[in-house]
N, C-alpha and C positions, 0 to 999 in steps of 0.2 A: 695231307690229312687222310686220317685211315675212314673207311664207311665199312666195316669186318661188323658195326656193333650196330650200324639198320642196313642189312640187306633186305629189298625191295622186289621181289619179281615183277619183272616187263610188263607182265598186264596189269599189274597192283597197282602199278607207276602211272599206267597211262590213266587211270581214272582220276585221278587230280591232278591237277597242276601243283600246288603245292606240294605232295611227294617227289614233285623233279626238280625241287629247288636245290636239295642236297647233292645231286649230281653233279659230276662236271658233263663240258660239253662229249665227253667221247662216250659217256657211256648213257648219256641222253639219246644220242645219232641210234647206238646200238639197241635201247628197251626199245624206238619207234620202230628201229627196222624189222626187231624181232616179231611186234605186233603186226605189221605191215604186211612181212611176208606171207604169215601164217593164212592168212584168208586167200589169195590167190594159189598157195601152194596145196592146202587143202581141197579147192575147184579142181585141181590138177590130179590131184590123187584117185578122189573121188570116180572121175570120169576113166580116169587109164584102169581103175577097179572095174568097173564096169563094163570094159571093153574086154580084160583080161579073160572076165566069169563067164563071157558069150551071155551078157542080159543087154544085149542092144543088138537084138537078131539082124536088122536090116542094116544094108552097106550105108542107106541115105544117115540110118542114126550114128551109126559110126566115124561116120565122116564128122558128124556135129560135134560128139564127141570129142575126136580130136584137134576140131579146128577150136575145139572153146579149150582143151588142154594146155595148144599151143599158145594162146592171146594169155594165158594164167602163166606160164613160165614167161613169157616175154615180160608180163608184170613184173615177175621178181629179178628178171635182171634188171631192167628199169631202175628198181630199189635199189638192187646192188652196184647201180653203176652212181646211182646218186651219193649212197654212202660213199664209194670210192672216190667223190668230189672233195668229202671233209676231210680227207687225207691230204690230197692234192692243193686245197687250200693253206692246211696249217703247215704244207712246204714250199709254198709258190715265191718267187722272190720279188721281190717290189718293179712295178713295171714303170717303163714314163708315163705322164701327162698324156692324157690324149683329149681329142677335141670333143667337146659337149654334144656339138651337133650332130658331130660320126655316133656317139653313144646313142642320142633323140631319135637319127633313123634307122637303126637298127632295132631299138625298141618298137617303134610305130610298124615297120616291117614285120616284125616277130607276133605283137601285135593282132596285124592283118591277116594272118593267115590263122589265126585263132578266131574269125570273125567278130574281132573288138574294135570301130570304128575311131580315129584318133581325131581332136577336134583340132583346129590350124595352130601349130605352135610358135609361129611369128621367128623371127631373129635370134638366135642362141649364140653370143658368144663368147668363147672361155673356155679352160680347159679343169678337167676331173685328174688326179693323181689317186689311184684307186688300188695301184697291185695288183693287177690282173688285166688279162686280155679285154676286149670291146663286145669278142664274143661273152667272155664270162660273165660280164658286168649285167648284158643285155639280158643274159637268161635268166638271172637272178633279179632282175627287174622284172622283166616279162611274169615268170612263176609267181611272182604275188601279188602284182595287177591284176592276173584274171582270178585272183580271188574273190575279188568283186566285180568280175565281168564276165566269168566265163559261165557259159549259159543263159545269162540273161541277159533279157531280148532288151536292144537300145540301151546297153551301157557304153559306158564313152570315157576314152583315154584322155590325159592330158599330160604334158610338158610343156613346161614356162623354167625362164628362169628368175629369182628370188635374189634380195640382197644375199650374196654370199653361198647360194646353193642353186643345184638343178634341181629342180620337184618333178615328179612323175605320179599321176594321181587316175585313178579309175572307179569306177562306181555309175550310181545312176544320172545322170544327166541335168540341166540346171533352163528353167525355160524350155527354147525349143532344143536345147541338145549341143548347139553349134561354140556355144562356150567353153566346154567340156563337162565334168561332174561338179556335183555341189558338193562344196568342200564347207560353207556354213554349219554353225549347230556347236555341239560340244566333240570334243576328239574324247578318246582314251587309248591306251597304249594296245597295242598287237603283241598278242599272245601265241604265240607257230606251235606251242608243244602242247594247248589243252587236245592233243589228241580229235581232232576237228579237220585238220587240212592236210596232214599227212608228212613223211618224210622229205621230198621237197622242197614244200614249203618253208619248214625250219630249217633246212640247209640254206635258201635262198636270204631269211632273214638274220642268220649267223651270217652269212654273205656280205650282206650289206654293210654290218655293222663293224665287219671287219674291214671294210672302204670310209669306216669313220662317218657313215650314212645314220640314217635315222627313219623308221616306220611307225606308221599308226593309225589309226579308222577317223575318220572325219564323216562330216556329214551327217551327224545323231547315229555312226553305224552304217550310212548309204555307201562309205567309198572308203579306200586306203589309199594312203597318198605315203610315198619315202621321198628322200631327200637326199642327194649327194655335195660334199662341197667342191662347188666350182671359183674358181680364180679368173675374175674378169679377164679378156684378155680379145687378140684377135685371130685367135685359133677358128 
């Protein structure tokens, strides 16, 4: 299908969701990254300007300078290494079956070190046939649970399994917390491209989908919860 008769520029795009319906995936990855990068690589410019002109007399402000320079290009590799993920996906070759439970703590692991508490997730067993590593799977789980957990204070992970799927779900807490999130209320579907959550995150949700998964906000909005299919079993 030709788009020669609505060309869209990257920032034009990112203000509706509806102008990124006509896209495909590859040049969705590209309007975010180009949006994405522009603000960290701008910090970057800015500041090495300023070091070049001699208008940051002192060694202490030079040093700032460069150390905020530095944390601005690590950003955009950051982005660029996650773009190079969507490549790597649409050639990865289908992997085996691996066990639900090895996926559960490697997530709860990943997790924890994001200070997002995971509530006890009982007995898992079964396995996921996903195409990809355990690592892959994990981080693309990981990146869109803390979209409802990271930063705020006492949200709380959860994994359970489901007729016919593993769920992985995070948001704010149900009672005293020890259940996991409140997943009650109305859902509606997750949206990764309104321009909101970043390049990542729509990676992580193209991710999933392409494990045949399924995402989406529960809890009136409090939490998102995805879904993998698991195959009973004694893995």
């Amino acid at each position: 299908m030709c788009y020669c008769h609505k060309r869209v520029r990257p920032t034009h795009v990112l203000q509706g969701t509806d102008q990124l319906d006509w896209m495909t995936d590859a040049e969705r990855v590209l309007a975010v990254l180009i949006h994405d990068v522009r603000t960290p690589l701008g910090v970057a410019q800015g500041y090495l300007r300023l070091v070049r002109t001699d208008k940051l007399p002192s060694p202490e402000e030079r040093d700032r300078a460069l150390a905020s320079t530095q944390e601005a290009l690590a950003r955009v590799a950051r982005l660029c290494q996650e773009a190079g993920g969507f490549l790597d996906d649409a050639s990865a070759p289908d992997g085996r079956p691996i066990a639900a439970a090895d996926l559960a703590e490697r997530v709860a692991a990943a997790l924890a070190e994001r200070g997002i508490a995971a509530a006890d997730r009982g007995t898992i067993r079964g396995t996921v046939s996903i195409g990809a590593s355990v690592d892959r799977a994990a981080e693309a789980i990981v990146t869109l649970l803390a979209v409802r957990g990271g930063g705020k204070q006492g949200a709380i992970a959860s994994v359970v399994a489901v007729p016919g799927a593993i769920r992985f779900a995070c948001g704010a807490p149900v009672g005293d917390g020890t259940g996991g999130p409140a997943l009650d209320g109305a859902e509606r579907s997750f949206d990764p491209w309104n321009g909101a959550y970043g390049l990542g995150v729509a990676l992580a949700n193209r991710r999933i989908g392409a494990m045949g998964g399924r995402v989406w906000i529960a809890g009136d909005g409090l939490a998102l919860a995805l879904s993998l299919p698991m195959e009973i079993g004694n893995a």
